[in-house]
C-alpha positions as CSV (number, residue, x, y, z in Angstrom):
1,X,-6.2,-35.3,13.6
2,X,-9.8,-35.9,12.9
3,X,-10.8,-35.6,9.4
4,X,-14.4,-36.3,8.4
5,X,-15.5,-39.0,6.2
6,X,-17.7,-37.0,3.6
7,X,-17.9,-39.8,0.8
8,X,-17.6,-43.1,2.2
9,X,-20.7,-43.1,4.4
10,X,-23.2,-45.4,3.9
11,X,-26.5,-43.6,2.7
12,X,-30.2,-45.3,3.5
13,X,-31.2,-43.0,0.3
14,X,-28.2,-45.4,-1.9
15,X,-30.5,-48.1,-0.8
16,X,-34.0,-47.3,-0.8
17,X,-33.9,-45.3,-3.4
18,X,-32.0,-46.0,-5.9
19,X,-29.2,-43.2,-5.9
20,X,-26.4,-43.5,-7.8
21,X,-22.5,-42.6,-7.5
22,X,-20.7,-44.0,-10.6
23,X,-19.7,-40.8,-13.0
24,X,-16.6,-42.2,-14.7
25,X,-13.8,-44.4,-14.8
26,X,-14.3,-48.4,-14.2
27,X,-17.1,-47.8,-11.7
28,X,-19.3,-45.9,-15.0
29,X,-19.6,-49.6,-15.6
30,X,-21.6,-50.7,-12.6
31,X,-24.8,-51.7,-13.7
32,X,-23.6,-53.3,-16.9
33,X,-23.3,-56.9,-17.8
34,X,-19.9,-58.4,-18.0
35,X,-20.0,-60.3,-21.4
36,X,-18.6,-64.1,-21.1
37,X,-15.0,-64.6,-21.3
38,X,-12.8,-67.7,-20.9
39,X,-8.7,-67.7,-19.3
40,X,-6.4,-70.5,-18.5
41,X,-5.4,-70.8,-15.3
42,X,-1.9,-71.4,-13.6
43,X,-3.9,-74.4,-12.3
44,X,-4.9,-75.5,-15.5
45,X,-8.2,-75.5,-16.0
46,X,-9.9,-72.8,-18.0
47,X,-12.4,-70.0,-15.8
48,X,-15.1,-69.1,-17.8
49,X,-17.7,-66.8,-16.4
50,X,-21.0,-68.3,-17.9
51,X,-20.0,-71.7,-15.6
52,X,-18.5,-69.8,-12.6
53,X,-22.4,-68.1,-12.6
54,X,-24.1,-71.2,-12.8
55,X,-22.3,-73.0,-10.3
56,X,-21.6,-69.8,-7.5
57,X,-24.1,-67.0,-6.5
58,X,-20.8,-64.1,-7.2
59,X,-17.7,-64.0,-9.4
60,X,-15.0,-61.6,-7.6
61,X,-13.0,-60.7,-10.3
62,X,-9.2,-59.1,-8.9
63,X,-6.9,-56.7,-11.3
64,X,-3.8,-56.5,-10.0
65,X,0.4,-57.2,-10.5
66,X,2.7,-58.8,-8.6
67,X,5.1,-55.8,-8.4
68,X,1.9,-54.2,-6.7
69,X,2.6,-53.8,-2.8
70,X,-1.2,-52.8,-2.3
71,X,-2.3,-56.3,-4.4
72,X,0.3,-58.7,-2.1
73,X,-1.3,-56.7,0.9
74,X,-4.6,-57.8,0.5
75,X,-4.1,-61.2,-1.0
76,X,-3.7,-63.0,2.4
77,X,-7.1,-61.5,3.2
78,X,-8.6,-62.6,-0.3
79,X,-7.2,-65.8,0.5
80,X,-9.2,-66.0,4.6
81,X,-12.5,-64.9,3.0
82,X,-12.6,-67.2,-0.1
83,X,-11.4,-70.4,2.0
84,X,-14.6,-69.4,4.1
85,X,-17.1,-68.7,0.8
86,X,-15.3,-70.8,-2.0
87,X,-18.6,-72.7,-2.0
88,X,-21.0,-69.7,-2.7
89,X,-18.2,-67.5,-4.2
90,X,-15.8,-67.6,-7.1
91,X,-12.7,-65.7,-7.3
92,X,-10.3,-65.0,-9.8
93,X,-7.6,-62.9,-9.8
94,X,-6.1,-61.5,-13.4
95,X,-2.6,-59.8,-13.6
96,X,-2.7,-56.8,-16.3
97,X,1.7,-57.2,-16.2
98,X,2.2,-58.4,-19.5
99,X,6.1,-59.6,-17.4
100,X,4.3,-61.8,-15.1
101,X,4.6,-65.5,-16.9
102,X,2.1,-68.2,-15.6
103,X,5.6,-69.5,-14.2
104,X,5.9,-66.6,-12.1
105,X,2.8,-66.4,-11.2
106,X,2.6,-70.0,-9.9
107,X,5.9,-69.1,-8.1
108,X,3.9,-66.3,-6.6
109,X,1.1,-68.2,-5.5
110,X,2.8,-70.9,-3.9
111,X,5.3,-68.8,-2.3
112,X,2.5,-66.6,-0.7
113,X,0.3,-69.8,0.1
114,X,-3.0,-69.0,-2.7
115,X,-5.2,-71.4,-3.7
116,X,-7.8,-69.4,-5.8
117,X,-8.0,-69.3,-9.1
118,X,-5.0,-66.9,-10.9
119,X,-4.3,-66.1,-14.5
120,X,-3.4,-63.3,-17.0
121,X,-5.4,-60.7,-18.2
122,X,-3.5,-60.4,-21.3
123,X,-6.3,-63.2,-22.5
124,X,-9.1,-61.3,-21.7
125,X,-8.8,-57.2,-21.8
126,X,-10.6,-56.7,-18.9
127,X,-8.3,-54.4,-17.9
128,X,-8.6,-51.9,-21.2
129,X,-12.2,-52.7,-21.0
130,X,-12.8,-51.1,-17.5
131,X,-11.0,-48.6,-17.9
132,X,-8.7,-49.8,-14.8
133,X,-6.4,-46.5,-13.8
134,X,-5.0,-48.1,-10.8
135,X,-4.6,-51.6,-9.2
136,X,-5.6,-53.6,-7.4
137,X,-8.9,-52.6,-9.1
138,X,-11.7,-55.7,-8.5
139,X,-14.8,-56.2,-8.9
140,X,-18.3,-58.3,-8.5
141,X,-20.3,-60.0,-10.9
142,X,-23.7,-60.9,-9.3
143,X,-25.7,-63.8,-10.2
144,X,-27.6,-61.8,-12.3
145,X,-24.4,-61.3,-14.9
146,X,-24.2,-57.4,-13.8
147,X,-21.3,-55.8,-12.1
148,X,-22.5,-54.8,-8.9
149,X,-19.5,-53.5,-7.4
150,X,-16.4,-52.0,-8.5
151,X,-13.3,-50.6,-6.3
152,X,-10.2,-49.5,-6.8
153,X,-7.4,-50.1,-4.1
154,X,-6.4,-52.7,-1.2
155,X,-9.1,-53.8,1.0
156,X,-7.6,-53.8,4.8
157,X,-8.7,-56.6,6.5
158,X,-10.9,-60.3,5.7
159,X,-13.7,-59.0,7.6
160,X,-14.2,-56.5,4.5
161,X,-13.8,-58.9,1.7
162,X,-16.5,-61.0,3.5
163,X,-18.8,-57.9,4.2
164,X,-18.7,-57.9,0.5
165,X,-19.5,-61.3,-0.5
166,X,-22.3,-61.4,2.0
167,X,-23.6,-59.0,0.2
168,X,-24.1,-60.6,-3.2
169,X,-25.4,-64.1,-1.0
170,X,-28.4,-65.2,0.2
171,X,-32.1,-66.6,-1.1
172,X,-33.1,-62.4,-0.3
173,X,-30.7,-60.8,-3.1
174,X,-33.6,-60.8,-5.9
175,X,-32.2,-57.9,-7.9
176,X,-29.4,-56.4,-8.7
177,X,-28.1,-53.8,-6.0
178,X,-25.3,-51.5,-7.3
179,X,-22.4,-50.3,-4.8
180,X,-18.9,-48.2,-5.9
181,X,-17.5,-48.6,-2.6
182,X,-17.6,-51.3,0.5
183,X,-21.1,-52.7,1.3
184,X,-22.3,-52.1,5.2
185,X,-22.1,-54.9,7.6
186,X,-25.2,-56.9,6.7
187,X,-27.7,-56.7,9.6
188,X,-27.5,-59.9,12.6
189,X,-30.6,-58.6,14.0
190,X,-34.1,-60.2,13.1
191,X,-36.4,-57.2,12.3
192,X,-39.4,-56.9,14.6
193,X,-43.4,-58.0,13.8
194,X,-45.1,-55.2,12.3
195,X,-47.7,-55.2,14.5
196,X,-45.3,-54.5,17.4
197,X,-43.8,-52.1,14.7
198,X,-47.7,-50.2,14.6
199,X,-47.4,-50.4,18.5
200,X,-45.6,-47.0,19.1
201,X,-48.3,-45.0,16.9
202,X,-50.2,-42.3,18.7
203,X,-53.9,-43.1,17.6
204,X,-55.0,-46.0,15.2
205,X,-56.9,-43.4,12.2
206,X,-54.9,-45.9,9.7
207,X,-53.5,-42.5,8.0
208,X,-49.9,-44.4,9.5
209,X,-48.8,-47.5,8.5
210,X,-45.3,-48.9,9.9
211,X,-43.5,-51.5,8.0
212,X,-39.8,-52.9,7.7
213,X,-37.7,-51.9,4.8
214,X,-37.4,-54.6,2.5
215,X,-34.3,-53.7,1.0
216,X,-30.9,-55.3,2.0
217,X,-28.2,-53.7,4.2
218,X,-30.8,-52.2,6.3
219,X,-30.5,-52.4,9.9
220,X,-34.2,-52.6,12.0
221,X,-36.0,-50.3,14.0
222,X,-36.8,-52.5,17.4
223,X,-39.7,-51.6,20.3
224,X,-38.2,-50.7,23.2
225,X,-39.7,-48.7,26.3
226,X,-37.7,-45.3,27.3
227,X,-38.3,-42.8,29.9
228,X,-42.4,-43.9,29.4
229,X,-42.2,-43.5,25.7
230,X,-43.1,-46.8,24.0
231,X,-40.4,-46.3,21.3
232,X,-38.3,-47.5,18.5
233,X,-34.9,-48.1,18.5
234,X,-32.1,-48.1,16.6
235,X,-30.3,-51.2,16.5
236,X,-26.8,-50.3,14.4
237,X,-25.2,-49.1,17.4
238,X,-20.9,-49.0,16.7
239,X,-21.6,-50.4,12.8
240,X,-19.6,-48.2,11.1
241,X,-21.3,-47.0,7.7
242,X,-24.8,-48.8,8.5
243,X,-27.9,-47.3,8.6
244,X,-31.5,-48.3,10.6
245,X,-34.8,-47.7,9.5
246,X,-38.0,-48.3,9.5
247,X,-40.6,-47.4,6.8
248,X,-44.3,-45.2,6.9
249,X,-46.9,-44.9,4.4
250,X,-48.6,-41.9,5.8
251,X,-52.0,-40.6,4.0
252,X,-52.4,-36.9,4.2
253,X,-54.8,-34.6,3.0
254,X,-54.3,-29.9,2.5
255,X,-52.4,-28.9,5.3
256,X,-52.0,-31.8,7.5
257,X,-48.7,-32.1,8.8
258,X,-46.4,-35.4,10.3
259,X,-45.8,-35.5,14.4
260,X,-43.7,-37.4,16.1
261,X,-41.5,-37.6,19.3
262,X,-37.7,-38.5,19.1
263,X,-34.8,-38.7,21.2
264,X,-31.2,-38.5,20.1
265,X,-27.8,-39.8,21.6
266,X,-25.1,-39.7,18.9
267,X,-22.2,-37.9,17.5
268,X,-23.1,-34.5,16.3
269,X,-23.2,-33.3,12.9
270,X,-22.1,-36.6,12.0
271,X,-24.2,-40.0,12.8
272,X,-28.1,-38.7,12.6
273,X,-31.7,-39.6,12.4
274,X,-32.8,-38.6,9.3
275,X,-36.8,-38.2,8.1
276,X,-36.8,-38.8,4.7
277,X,-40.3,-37.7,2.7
278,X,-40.4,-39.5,-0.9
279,X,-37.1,-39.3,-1.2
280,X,-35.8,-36.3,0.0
281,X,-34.8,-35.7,3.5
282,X,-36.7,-33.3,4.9
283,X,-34.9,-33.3,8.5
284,X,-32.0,-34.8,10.8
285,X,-31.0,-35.0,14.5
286,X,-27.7,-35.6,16.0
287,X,-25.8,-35.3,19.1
288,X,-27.8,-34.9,22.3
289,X,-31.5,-34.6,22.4
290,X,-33.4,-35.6,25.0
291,X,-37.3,-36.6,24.2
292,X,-38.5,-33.7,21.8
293,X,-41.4,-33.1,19.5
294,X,-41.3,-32.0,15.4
295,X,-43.8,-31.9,12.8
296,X,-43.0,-31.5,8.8
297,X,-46.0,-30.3,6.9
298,X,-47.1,-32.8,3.9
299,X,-48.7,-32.3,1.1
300,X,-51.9,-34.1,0.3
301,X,-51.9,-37.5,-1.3
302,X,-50.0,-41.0,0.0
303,X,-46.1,-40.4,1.2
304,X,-43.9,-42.8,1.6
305,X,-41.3,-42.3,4.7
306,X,-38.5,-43.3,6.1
307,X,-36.9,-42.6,9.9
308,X,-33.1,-43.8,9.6
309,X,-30.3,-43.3,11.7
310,X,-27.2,-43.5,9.4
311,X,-23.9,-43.8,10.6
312,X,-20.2,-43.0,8.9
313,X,-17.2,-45.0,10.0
314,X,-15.4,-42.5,12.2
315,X,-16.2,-41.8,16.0
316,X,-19.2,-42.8,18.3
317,X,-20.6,-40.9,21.3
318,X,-23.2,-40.8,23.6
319,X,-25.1,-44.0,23.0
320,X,-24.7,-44.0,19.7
321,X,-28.3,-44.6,19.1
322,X,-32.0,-43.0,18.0
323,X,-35.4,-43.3,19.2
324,X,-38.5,-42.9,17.5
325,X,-42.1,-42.6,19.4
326,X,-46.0,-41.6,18.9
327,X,-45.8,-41.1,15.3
328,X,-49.0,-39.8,13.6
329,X,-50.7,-37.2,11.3
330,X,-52.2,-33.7,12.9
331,X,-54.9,-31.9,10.8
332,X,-56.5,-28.3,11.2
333,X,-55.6,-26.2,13.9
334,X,-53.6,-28.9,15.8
335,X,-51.5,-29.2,12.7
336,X,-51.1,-25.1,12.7
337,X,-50.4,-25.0,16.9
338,X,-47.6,-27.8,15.9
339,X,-45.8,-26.2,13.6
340,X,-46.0,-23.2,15.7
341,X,-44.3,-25.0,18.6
342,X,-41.0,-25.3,16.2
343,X,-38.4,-23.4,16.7
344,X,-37.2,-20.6,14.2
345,X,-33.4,-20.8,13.4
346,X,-31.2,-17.6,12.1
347,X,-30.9,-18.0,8.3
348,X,-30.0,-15.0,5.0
349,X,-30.0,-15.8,1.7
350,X,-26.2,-17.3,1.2
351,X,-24.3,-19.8,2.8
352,X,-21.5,-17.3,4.6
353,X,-18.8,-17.6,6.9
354,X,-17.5,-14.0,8.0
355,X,-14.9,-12.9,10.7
356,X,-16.1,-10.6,13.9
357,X,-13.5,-10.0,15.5
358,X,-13.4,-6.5,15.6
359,X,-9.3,-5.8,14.6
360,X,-9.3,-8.3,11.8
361,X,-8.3,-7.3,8.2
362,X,-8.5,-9.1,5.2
363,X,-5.7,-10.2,2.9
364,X,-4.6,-11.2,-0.2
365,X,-1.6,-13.9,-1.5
366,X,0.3,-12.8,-4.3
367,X,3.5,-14.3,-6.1
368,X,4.5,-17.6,-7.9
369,X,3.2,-19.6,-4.6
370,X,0.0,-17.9,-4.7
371,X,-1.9,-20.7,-6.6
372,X,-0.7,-23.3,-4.7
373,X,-2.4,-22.2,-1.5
374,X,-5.7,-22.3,-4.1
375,X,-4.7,-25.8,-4.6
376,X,-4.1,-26.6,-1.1
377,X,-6.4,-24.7,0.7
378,X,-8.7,-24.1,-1.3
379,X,-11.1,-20.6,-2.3
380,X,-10.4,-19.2,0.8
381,X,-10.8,-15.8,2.5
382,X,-7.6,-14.9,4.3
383,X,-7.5,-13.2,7.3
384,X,-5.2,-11.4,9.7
385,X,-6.7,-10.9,13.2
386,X,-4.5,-9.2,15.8
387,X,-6.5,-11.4,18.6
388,X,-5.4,-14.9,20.1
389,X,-9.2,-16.2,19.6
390,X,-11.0,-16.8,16.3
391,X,-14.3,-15.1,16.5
392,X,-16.5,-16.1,13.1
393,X,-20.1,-16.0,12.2
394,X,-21.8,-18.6,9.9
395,X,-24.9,-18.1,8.0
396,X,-27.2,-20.7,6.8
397,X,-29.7,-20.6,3.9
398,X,-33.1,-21.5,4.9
399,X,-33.2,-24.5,2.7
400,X,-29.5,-25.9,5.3
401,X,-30.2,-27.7,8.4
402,X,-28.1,-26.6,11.5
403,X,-28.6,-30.6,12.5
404,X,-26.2,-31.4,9.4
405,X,-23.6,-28.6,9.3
406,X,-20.4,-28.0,11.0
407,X,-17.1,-26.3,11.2
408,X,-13.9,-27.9,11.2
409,X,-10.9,-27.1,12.2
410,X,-8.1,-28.8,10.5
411,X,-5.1,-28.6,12.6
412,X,-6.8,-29.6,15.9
413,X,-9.2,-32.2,14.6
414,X,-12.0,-30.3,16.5
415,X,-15.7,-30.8,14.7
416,X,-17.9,-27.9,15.6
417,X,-21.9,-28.5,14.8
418,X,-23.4,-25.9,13.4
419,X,-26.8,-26.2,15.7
420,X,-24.2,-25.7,18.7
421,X,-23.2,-23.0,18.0
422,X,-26.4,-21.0,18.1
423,X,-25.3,-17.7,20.6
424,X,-28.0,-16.9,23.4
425,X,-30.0,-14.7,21.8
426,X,-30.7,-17.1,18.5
427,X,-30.0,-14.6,16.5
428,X,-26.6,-16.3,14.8
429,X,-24.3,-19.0,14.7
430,X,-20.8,-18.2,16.5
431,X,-17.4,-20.1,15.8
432,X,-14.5,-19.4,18.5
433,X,-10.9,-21.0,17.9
434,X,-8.2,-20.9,19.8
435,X,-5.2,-19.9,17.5
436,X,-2.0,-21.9,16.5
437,X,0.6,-19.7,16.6
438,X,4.8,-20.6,15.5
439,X,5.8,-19.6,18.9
440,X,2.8,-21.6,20.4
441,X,2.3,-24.9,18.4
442,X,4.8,-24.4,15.6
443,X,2.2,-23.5,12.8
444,X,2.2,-19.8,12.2
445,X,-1.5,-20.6,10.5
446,X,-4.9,-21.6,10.9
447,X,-7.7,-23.2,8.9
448,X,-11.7,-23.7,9.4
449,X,-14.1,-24.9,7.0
450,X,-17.4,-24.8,7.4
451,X,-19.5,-27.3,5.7
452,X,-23.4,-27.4,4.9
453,X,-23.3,-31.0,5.2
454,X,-21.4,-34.6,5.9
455,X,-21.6,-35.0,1.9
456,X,-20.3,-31.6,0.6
457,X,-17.4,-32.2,-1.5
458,X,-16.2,-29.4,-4.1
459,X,-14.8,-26.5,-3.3
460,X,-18.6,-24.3,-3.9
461,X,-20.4,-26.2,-1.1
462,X,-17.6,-25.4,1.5
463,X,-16.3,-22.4,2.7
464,X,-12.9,-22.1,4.6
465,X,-11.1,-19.0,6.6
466,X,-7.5,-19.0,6.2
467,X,-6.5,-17.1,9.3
468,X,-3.4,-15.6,11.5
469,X,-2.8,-14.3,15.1
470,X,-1.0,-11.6,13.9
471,X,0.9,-10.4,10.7
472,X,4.7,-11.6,12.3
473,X,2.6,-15.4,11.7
474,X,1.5,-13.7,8.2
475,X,5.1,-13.1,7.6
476,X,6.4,-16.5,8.7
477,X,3.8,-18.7,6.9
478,X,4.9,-16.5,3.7
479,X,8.8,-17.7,4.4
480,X,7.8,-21.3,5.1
481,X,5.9,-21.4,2.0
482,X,9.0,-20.0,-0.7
483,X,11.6,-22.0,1.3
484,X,9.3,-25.6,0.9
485,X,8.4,-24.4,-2.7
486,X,11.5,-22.2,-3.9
487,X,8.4,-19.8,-4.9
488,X,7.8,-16.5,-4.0
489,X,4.9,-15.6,-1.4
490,X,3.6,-12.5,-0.7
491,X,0.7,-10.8,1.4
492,X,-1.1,-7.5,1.5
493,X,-4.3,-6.0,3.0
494,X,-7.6,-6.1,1.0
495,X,-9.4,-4.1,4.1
496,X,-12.4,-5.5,5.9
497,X,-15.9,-6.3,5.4
């Protein structure tokens, strides 16, 4: 079953500008600098932080216990990447078990074959400090003295541990960057000259200026010719959270608007080129696009923009790439006759998701179990169809892009795109399912949620349809339910729309 990767994407915005994640917990610390502390080792020598600064460009500092199956996991791993970076790296690893004894822990090390530095966090606190709430929590102190990364839990392979120290290295990292979660592969690929950059422009009226971002993590845009489009191209093809961009200042004055060609060969919904205007994206593209044309009005003054392709971890399709071409600014009436070449896509006033099919009743949970489902399921409407497909509408507000939102349908792992879905005559976005029945697939139930975005994550920004073929699968979800929770389950009709 597919389930889609909503937080641990990596976001071009987390980068170039600045945006944050950390609310609370240890990761409300990233940012902060780590004051100096000092700990024997089971080696015997004493790690203080001041020297491991002066002498490495990162301190990884490791939480953990040796009754921790998650910690032992990943120590093997720990153990690859520092043998490879113990020059440029330091690593430490603290247990917060008061029961493990610098004798068992030197038994520990040498039975598991670990060579970095280990000692107890009973001498240092760090553990109270961060607020740790589960182990192995670790974390990086840059060379700047700031925590620039926290995580909590195991990391799965080497490979990650040195996709994080490589991002801390280097005579590039001039400032502190801030991550909760797993840095992206840093880039292999030279970025290109900026004049070859300025190549792809359509007209040289200096109103666009191409450059290479200059923050870290960043894959490049690379010139490339396609199907007679001197182009751009996207060069993060299968990195899984990564993003490529390239950069435009763009001058603009009243009513001129931003042109450009693109071309689009990626997973749907999911992996997109983005246009971000000062900040805020003001449109994506995904799945298959052949060459197309889009303009975004601007407003007048100097905009700074980015065209990203941003990847999460999960699937790849098509070519897994984004092409760029004949980027420029349109004024007057041939910025009016480009905006009137758009398209106009079906939108209301709320984000809705409402059943068609033309026998389907509403209904409502009742009993002990009743607030489970909530739990589970979340706010859902519930729905009894009488049909053996799932006939839905979803409506977008104006301010949602179709490019960006989906349906998904959790017990077949299908991801529907919004934009897709579009029927023939534009005038709305139509969801069909195929329906799990008991006698059919063994689950008497059926669940779609639509989402507005890849990034939507409480329970106000997505909207799900609890539904049944009939009310004999009603009946039998309500059975399955009390005899797996001893509570009682009920259902009646709440009527239709």
């Amino acid at each position: 079953m597919r389930i889609p990767r909503l937080l641990s994407v990596f976001l071009v915005l987390a980068i170039l500008f600045s945006v944050g994640y950390a609310e609370q917990g240890p990761s409300s610390h990233l940012g902060e600098t780590l004051p100096d502390f000092e700990v024997a080792t089971i080696s015997g020598e004493v790690f203080r932080l001041s020297d491991a600064l002066k002498e490495k460009e990162a301190v990884f500092i490791n939480l953990w216990a040796t009754w921790c199956p998650p910690c032992r996991a990943e120590f093997p791993y720990l153990q690859e990447a520092w043998e490879r970076y113990q020059d440029r790296v330091s690593v430490i690893a603290l247990s917060v078990e008061p029961g493990d004894t610098d004798e068992k822990l030197i038994s520990f090390a040498e039975e598991n074959g670990l060579t970095f530095l280990i000692g107890s966090d009973t001498e240092t606190g760090l553990n109270e400090a961060m607020g740790v709430t589960g182990i192995p929590t670790s974390l990086i102190v840059d060379r700047y003295g700031c925590i620039a990364w926290i995580d909590v839990g195991a990391q799965p392979d080497a490979d990650s541990f040195c996709r994080l120290f490589e991002a801390f290295l280097g005579d590039d990292y001039t400032e502190t960057v801030l991550w909760d979660h797993l840095p992206p592969k840093q880039p292999s690929v030279p970025y290109a000259d900026e004049a070859e950059l300025n190549a792809i422009l359509d007209g040289d009226d200096g109103k666009v200026v191409l450059h290479n971002p200059s923050q870290r993590g960043i894959w490049p845009m690379l010139p490339t010719e396609s199907d007679g489009h001197s182009a751009l191209i996207s060069s993060n093809a299968g990195i899984d959270d990564s993003a490529a961009a390239v950069c435009a200042t763009v001058t603009a004055e009243s009513g001129d608007v931003l042109a450009f060609e693109f071309r689009t060969s990626t997973e749907a919904a999911m992996d997109l080129l983005s246009i971000v205007i000062d900040g805020t994206v003001a449109k994506s593209f995904g799945g298959e696009h052949s060459w197309s044309f889009w303009a975004l009005p601007l407003t007048e003054g100097t905009h700074e923009i980015v065209f990203s392709y941003e990847k999460d971890g999960s699937y790849y399709e098509g070519d897994d790439a984004v092409w760029i071409s004949g980027v420029r600014v349109l004024s007057g009436e041939e910025a009016s006759q480009a905006l009137a070449l758009l398209p106009v896509f079906p939108s209301g006033d709320a984000f809705t998701f409402r059943v068609r099919n033309e026998n389907a009743y509403s209904i409502t949970f009742s009993g002990e179990a009743a607030s489970l489902l909530t739990e589970y399921y979340g706010n859902t409407q519930n729905w009894i169809l009488s049909d053996d497909t799932l006939i839905a509408e979803v409506v977008l507000r104006a301010d949602m892009d179709p490019e960006a939102a989906f349906a998904f349908n959790q017990y077949d792992g299908t991801l529907m795109p919004i934009a897709y879905s579009l029927n023939p005559d534009c005038s709305a976005y139509i969801i069909t399912s195929l329906i799990n029945t008991a006698t059919s697939t063994g689950l008497p139930h059926n669940l779609i949620s639509a989402y507005p975005d890849r990034f939507a994550q409480n329970e106000d920004e997505i909207i799900s349809i609890l539904f049944f073929a009939d009310e004999t699968n009603a009946d039998y979800f309500t059975k399955m339910i009390e005899n797996s929770t001893g509570l009682s389950l009920s259902w009646t009709p709440t009527g239709g729309e």
